[in-house]
N, C-alpha and C positions, 0 to 999 in steps of 0.2 A: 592215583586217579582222583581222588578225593580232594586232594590238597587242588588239585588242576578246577574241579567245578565250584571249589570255593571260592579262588581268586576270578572266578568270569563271575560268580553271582556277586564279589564286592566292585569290580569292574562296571558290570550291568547296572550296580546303582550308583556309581559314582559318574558315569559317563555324560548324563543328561543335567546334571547338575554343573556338571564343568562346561558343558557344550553350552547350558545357558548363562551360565558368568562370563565365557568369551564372546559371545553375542551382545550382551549389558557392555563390556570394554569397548569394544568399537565399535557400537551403537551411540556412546554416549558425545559421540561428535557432532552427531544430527541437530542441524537446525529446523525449527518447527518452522512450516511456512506461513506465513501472516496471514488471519481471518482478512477477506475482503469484506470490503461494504464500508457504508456511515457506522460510527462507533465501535466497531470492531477493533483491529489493533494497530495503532498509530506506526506507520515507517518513519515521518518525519516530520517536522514541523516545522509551518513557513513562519519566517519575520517580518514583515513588511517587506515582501518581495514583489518589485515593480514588476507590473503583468500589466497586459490590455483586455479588455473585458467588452464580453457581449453579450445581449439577454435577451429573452423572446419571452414577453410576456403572457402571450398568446397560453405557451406551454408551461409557464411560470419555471421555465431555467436559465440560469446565468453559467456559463463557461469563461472562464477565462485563459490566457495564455503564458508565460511566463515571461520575460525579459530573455531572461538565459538560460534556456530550454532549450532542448534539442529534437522540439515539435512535440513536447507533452501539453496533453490538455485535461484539464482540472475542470470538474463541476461540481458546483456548490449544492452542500448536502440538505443544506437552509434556505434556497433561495426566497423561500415566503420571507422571511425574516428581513431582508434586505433588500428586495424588487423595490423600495419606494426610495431607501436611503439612493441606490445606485442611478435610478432615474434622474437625481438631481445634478450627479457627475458629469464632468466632461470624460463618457469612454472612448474619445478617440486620443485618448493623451492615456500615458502610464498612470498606473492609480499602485498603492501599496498596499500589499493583501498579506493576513497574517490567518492563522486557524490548522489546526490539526491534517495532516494529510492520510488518506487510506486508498488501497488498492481497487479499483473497479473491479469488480466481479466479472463480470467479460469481457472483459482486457486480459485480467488474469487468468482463467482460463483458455482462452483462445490462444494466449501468446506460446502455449506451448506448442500448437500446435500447424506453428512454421515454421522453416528453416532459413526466413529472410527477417528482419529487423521493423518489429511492428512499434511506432511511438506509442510511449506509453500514455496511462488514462488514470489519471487519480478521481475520489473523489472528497472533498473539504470542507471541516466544518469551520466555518468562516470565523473568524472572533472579529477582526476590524478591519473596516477599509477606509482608505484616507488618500487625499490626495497628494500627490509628490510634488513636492514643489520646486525638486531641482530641475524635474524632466519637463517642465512647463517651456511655450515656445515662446 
């Protein structure tokens, strides 16, 4: 009987210790999900990707669209920065936009919570826009 409550008391402390090393193993597949917002953590980064752009001074933002998108729409995390360069563009032709991309915050949040297919919502710190000259008419 002795020998019996020895091996539960080395059990009893061995148990919780095993139980949290099998949690740490396949735990350790977990991907962390990305901080939304400006600055936070970059998903991807554009290169001079021809988009069409529109801007509402009024509200001081600029959105623009992508070329080859699948209905995402991007808005500039900088717009003061840029409101004057973009004014001088022709935005009804493609323009080439490059800058850090990040998750909208209530895109992100909200998208989980349908079961139908919401376009996504980045938002961008802009580094250059420039005009494209091959998409010119």
């Amino acid at each position: 009987m002795a020998g019996y409550s020895m091996k539960s008391k080395l059990i009893n402390k061995i148990l919780p210790f095993a139980s949290i090393l099998v949690l740490l193993i396949f735990n350790s597949e977990c991907k962390k999900q990305p901080k939304c917002g400006c600055g936070k953590d970059v998903i991807f980064t554009l290169t001079n990707a021809q988009a069409l752009i529109q801007y509402n001074e009024a509200s001081n933002t600029i959105v623009f669209y992508p070329a080859l998108s699948t209905g995402a729409t991007y808005y500039f995390c900088n717009p003061s920065q840029w409101m004057d360069s973009i004014k001088k563009l022709n935005t009804s032709e493609y323009l080439l936009i490059s800058g850090d991309v990040f998750y909208e915050c209530n895109y992100l949040y909200q998208s989980g919570n349908y079961y139908y297919y919401i376009p996504p919502v980045y938002q961008v710190i802009v580094t250059s826009i420039k005009e494209d000259s091959y998409s010119k008419k």
